[in-house]
N, C-alpha and C positions, 0 to 999 in steps of 0.2 A: 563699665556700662556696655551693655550690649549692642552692637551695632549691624543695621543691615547694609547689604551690598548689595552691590550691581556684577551684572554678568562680568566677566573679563574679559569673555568676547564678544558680545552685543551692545556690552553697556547696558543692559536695559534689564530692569527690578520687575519685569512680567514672567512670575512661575507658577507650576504644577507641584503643588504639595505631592511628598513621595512616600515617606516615611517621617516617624517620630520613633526616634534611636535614643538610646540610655547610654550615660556614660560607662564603658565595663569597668572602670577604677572604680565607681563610686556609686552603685547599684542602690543603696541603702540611701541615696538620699532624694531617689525617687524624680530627681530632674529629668525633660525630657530636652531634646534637639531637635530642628526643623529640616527634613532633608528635602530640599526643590530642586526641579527643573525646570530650565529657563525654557520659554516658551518661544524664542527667539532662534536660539543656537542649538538647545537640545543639553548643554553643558548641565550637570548634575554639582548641587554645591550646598555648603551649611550658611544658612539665613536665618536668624539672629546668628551674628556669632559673638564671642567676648574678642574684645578690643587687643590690640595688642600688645599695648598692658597691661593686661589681664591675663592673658595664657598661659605665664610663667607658670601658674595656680597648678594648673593641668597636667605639667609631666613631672610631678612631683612623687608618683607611684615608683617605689624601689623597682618593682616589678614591668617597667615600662621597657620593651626591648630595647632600643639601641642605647640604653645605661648601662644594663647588666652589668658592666666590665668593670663598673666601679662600684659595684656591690659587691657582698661577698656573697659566693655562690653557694649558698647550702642547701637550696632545693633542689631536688629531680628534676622538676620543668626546668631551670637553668642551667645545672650541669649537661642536659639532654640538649636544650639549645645552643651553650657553648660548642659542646661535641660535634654537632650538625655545622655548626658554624664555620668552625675552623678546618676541619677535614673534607666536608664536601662541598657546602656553599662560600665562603671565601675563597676557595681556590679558583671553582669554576667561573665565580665571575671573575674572576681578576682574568684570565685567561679569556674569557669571551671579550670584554675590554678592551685588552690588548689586541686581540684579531683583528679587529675594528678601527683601529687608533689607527692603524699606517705608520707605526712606527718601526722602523729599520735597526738590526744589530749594529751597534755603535757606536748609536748618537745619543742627542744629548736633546731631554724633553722635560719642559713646564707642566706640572698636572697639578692642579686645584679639584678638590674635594669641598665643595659644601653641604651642609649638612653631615661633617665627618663623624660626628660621635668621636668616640675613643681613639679614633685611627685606625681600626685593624685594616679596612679595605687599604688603606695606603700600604701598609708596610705589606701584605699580600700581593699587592700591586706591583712593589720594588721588590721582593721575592723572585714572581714568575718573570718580570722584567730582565731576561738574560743576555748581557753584553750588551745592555742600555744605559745609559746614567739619567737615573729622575728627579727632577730635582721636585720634590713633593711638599704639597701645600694645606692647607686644612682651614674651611671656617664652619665655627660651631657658637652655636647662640645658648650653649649650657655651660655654664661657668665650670660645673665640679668633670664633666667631660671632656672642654677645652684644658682643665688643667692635668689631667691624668692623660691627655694625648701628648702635651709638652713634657711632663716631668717623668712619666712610666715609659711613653712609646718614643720620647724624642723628635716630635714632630714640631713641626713650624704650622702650629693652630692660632687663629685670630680666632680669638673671642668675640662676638655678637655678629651678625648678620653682615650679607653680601655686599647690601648699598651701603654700610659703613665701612668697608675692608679699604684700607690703603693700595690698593694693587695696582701699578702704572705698566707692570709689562703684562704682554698675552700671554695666554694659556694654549698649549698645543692639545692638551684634552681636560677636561672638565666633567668631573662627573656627581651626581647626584642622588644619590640609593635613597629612595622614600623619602624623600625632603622637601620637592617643589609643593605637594598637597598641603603642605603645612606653610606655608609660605604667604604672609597677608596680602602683601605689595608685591603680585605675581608678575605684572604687565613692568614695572619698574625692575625687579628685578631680571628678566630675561631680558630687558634692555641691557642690559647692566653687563649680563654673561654676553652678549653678542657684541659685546664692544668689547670685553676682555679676550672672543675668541680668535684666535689666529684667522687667518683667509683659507687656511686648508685645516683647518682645527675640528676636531669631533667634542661635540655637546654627547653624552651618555645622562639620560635619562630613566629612570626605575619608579613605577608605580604600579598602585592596584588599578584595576579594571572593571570600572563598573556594570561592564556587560559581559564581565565573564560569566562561566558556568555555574561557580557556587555564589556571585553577587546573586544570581536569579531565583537559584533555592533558597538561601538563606533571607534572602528580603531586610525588613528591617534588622536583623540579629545578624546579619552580614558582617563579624570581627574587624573588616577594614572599612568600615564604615567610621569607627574608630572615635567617637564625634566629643567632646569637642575640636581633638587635636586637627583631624583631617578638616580640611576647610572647603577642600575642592573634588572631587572623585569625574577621574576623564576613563572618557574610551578613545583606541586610536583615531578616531573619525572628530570626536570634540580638540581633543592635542591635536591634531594635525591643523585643524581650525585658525588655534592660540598661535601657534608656532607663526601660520601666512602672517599675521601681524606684525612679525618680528623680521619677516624674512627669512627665516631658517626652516628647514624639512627634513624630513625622516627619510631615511635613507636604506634602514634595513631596522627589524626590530622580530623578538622573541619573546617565548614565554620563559615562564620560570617556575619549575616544574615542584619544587622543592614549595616555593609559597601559598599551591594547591593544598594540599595534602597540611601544611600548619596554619592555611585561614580554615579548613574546615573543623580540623581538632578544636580551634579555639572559639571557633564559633560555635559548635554544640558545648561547649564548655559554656560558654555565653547563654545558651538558650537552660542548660543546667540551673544554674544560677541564677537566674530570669525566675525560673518558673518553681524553684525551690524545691526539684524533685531528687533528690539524692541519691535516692533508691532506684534510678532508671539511666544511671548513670554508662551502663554498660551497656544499653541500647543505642544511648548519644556514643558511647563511643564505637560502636559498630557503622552506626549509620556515618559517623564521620571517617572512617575509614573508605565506606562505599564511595560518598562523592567526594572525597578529596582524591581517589581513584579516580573516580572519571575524569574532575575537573584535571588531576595531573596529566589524561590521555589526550585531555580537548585542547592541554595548554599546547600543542603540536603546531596549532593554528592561535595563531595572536591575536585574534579577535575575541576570541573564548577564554586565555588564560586570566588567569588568577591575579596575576603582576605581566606588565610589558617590562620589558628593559627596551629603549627609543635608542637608534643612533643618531645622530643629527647633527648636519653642517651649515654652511652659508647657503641659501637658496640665490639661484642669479636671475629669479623675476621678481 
């Protein structure tokens, strides 16, 4: 069953219809999504959405990014995106994370990962981690990914969601790659992380931005609009909002120059597709070259990029 929300930060069910987005898994079956903004807070979010149990439904596409790793990779778009993955974007972030954590050659640090997927950020994480010892943690609410992080990557993965994780000691970093948007019970679970986190502890937060440069051109056909799965779409000004609630603040934050340049590919892939022109496909891919350029130029400034990655500690007001 479908069900509507309320704001997370106003609480309040008063919105600005925005857009009506298609699922891109499931184009052929002509459903549409409701995307509002609260007229309250300004927060941007999906209204109907399906229940949560109901969404399992949803990331059932083999082709769903943070699966990949337990598919077999025989396509170009996958092997393209592993290759991207592991040589430039997993390393950099593990590395910008690490800058950020305050963690010292030495010692000895708690890191939980939710929404892990497969693990690769962790074991990239204990990689660039030199003359550290991490002791690395993982939850993931996809059975066949929790189990190829345990059995493949050797990771200590809990199976289903955050407010169910047995976890009694803190976390000295916590971090979360495109997870919290998908997340029903957002206000529960940042409770949840704020009690898990240490007093000097960094929250690492990653999402799209819906006021970035290519959300603006791309409009409804915006890829990380993502809908059903995305439930929530913030800009730094709405998260910064969420966060006072909780007591916690952002602290330093960036773009991410790499997820310019693969929401605009996929997004004119999207509008391809959409409009069933096959033949015009070298134009979509020209023009998504141009502003996934710019937006990678605009992402310099975080308020224009593509994805933020948020640092975030205890607030002391």
């Amino acid at each position: 069953m479908m069900e509507e929300v309320s704001c997370p930060i106003s609480h309040s069910q008063e919105y600005e219809r925005l857009f009506q987005v298609s699922d891109r898994f499931d184009l052929q079956n002509g459903a549409v999504w409701q995307v509002k903004k609260s007229k309250r807070s300004g927060l941007v979010l999906l209204s109907p959405r399906p229940s949560l149990d109901e969404i399992a439904a949803y990331y059932e596409s083999a082709d769903y990014d943070p699966f990949v790793s337990v598919e077999s990779q025989n396509s170009f778009r996958q092997k393209v995106y592993t290759l991207l993955r592991n040589l430039i974007s997993l390393r950099s972030k593990a590395n910008a994370v690490l800058a950020h954590s305050g963690f010292q050659s030495g010692g000895t640090y708690r890191v939980l990962e939710i929404g892990c997927a497969t693990g690769e950020f962790l074991l990239e994480l204990n990689k660039q981690a030199e003359r550290m010892d991490l002791k690395l943690f993982g939850v993931e609410v996809s059975e066949k990914a929790a189990r190829f992080a345990r059995d493949y990557n050797g990771l200590n993965v809990f199976h289903g969601d955050l407010l169910s994780a047995p976890y009694e000691e803190s976390f000295d970093l916590i971090a979360m790659w495109h997870s919290l948007e998908h997340i029903h019970q957002i206000n529960e679970t940042l409770g949840k992380i704020k009690s898990l986190l240490q007093p000097d502890g960094v929250l690492m937060v990653a999402m799209p931005n819906v006021e970035s440069t290519d959300a603006k051109f791309y409009r409804e056909n915006w890829v990380a609009f993502d809908a059903p799965r995305h439930l929530y779409h913030f800009s730094p000004r709405t998260f910064g909002e969420l966060l006072k609630k909780h007591h916690l603040e952002v602290f330093d934050m960036h773009g991410l120059m790499l997820d310019s340049l693969y929401n605009a590919f996929l997004s004119e892939s999207l509008i391809a597709a959409t409009k069933g022109k096959g033949a015009m496909k070298f134009l979509y891919f020209l023009r998504a070259g141009f502003i996934g350029i710019k937006a990678a130029i605009d992402s310099v400034h975080p308020g224009l990029a593509s994805s933020v990655v948020y640092y975030i500690r205890h607030s002391n007001h």
